[in-house]
N, C-alpha and C positions, 0 to 999 in steps of 0.2 A: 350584352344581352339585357342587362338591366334598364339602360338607355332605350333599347326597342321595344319592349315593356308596356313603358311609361309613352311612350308616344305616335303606340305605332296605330296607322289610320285617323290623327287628328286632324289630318286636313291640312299640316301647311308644309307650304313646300318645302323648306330648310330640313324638315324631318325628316321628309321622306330621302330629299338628298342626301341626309348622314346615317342614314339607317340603309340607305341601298352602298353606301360605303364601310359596312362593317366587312363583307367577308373579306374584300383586297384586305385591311388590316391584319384580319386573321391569318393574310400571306408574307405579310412583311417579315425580313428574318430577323427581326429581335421578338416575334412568338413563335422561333422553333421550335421552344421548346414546353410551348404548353399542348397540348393532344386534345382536341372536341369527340364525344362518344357520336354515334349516329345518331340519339335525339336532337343535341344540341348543334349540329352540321344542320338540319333541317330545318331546324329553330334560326338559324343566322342566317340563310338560304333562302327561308319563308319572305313571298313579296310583300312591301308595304302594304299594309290594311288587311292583309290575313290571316291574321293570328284571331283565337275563339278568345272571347272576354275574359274566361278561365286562365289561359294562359297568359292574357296580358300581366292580372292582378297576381300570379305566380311569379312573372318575370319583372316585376318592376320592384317584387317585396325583394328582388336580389341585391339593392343598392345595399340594403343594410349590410350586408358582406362586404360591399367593397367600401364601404365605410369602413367598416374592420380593419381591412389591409392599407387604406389610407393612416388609419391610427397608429398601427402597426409600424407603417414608416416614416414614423411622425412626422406629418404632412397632416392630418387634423386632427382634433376633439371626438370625441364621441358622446351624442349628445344622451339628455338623461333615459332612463331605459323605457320611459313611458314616452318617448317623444322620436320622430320618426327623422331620418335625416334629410337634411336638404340634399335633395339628388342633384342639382344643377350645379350646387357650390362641389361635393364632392369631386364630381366629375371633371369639375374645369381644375382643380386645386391638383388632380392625379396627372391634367395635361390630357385627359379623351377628343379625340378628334382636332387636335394642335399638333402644329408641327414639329414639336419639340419632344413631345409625345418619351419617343426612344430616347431622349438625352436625361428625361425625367425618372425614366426609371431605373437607368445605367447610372445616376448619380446618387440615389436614394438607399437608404442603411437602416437596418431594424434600429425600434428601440432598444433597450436594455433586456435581454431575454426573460432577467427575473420579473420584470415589469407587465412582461408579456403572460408570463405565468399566473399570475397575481388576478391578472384581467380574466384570464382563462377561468381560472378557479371559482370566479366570483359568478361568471356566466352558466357555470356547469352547476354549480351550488345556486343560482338562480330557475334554471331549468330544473330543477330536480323539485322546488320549491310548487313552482308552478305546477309542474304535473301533479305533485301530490295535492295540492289544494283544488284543481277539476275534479280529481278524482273523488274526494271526499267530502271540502266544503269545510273542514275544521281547521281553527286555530290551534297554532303550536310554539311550542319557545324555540324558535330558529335559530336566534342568537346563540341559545346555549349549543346547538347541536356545530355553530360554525366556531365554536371559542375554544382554544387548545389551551390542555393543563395550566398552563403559564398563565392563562387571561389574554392571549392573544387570536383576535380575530382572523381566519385564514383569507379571508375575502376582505377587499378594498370597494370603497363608498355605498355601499348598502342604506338604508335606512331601515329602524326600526320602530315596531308602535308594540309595548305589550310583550315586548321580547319576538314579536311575527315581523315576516317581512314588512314593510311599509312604502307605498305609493302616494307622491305627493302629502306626505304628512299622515297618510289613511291605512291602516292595518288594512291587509291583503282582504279580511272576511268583509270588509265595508267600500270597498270599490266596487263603482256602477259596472255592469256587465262591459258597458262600450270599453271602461279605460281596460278592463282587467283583459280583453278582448286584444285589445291593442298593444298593451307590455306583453302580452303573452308569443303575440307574431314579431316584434322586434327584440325581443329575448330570444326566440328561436333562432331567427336567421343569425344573431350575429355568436347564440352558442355554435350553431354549426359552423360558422369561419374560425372561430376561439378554435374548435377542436382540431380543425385542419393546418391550423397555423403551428397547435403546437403536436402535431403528428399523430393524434387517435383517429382521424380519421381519413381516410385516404380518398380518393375522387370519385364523384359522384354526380351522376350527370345532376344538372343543375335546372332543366327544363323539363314538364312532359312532351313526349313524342309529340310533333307535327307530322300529320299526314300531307 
């Protein structure tokens, strides 16, 4: 879905040819056991070049998730959280649209689940960050509210300025609207895969309806 997204109605034919080959995939029996809601059946269903602008930039911000689960079984990096993933490298690194495809994800093993935790925490305490800075606009000592009795930080690679979060070297209150604009939508999507990975959150269609 992510993949169709990003490409659908640009004009070249390779697209259009791998984007009218998602739904057989969604038939193959190594995804019995994933379930699509009726948005997302219509979403995969939708002919090349039909999707509304809206939902293209809703479906292609989906990569950041499956960057997630690429991380997750460690098969990539995750790049910094102000910086967007490469969809192309992901996608060929998971095996999408290769014929190996099924042997790639039948051989593949989480990380270390504390690890996975770790990562989780740091997104969820990222999120909570961000929201309360739209909402308000004020600096706060972050650091201390993520630092347990001991001195020890519950979250992994953060940066700080001032004790606040920090972006590219820049305390949260001094970032340009674009970047804060930008960590705030790649912080989302991949808190929402964090959360679903480590079970608070349960399935959710991933597209708006297509009529």
């Amino acid at each position: 879905m992510a993949f169709k997204g990003m490409v659908d109605g640009d004009g070249q034919p390779k697209s259009a040819e791998r984007v009218n080959s998602i739904p057989a995939i969604f038939q193959q029996d190594w995804m019995d056991d994933l379930t699509l809601d009726a948005a997302e059946e219509r979403f995969v269903n939708a002919p090349f070049g039909t999707l509304l602008p809206f939902q293209r930039t809703e479906a292609s911000w989906l990569i950041e998730r499956v960057a997630v689960l690429a991380w997750a079984l460690d098969q990539a990096t995750l790049p910094p959280l102000y910086e967007k993933v490469n969809g192309a490298k992901v996608s060929v690194t998971l095996g999408m649209f290769q014929a190996d495809a099924k042997d790639r994800v039948e051989r593949s093993s989480l990380r270390n689940p504390d690890e996975i935790v770790m990562a989780a925490n740091t997104y969820i305490a990222l999120m909570w960050r961000l929201q309360d800075f739209h909402r308000d606009r004020q600096a706060i000592d972050f650091r201390k509210k993520l630092t347990e009795k001991e001195g020890h930080l519950v979250v992994d690679g953060l940066e700080f300025e001032d004790g606040d979060l920090a972006i590219r070297g820049l305390p949260i209150s001094k970032l340009s609207e674009d970047i804060l604009g930008l960590t705030s939508t790649v912080v989302y999507q991949r808190f929402r895969q964090f959360r679903w990975l480590i079970g608070l959150e349960r399935g959710e269609s991933t597209v708006t309806a297509v009529n």
